[in-house]
N, C-alpha and C positions, 0 to 999 in steps of 0.2 A: 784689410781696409785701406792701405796705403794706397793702391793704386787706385781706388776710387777718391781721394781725398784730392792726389795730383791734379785729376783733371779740377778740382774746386778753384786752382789758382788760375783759372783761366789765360794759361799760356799753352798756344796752340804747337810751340817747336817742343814744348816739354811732353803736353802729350805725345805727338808725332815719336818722340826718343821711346816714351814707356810702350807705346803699342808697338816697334820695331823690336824691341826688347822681348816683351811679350808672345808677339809671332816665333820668335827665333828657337828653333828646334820643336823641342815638346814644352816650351815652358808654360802655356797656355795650361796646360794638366793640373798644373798647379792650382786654379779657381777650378769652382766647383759654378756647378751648369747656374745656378742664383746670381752667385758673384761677377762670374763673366759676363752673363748677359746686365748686368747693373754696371760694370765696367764699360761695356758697348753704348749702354743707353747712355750714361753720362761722357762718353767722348762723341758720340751721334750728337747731344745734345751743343758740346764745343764747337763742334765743326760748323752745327747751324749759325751759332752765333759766331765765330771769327773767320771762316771761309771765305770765299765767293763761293754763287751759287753751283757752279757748272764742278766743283771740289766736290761739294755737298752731294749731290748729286750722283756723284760716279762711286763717291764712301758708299750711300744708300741703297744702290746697286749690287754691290759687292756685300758687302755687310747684310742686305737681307736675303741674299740666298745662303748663306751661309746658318748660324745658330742665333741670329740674334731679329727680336723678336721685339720688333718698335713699341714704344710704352705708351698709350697716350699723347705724353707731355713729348714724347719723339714725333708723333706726327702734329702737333700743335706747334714745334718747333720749327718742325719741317716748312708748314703751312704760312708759320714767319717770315721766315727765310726767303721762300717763293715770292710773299707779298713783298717784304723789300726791294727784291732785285728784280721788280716786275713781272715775274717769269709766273703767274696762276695759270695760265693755260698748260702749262705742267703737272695740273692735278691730276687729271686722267690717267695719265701716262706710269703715275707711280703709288695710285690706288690699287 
């Protein structure tokens, strides 16, 4: 549960360190398919909120072809995110 608690302190260079960390060889093996993807929602969740939009964006890309598996509160994030930095005409595109 550590590495979900990190992303809690909303420091986006800290996450960045744990998911480089994370990536790095097999360490990923380590969470189990629950925990990973609750580790992705809640750094997806960071990114929304401390990003720019066009970071957001290219993480969401990468991140959902991969295992992880937007929650809800990721695409209402998401849908934030957009709103703020004017960019809605981007719904389409990543519906």
């Amino acid at each position: 549960t550590g590495l979900l608690q990190c992303c809690d302190l909303k420091d986006i260079k800290l996450a960045y360190q744990l998911n480089k960390a994370l990536e790095k060889g097999d360490n990923w093996k380590f969470l189990d398919v629950d925990r990973l993807n609750g580790y992705w929602s809640k750094f997806f969740s960071l990114l929304c909120m401390m990003e720019q939009i066009e970071v957001v964006l290219k993480w969401y890309k990468e991140m959902s072809s991969s295992l992880f598996y937007p929650s809800p509160k990721n695409i209402l994030d998401l849908l934030q995110a957009l709103d703020a930095a004017n960019q809605l005409e981007v719904i389409p595109s990543v519906w």
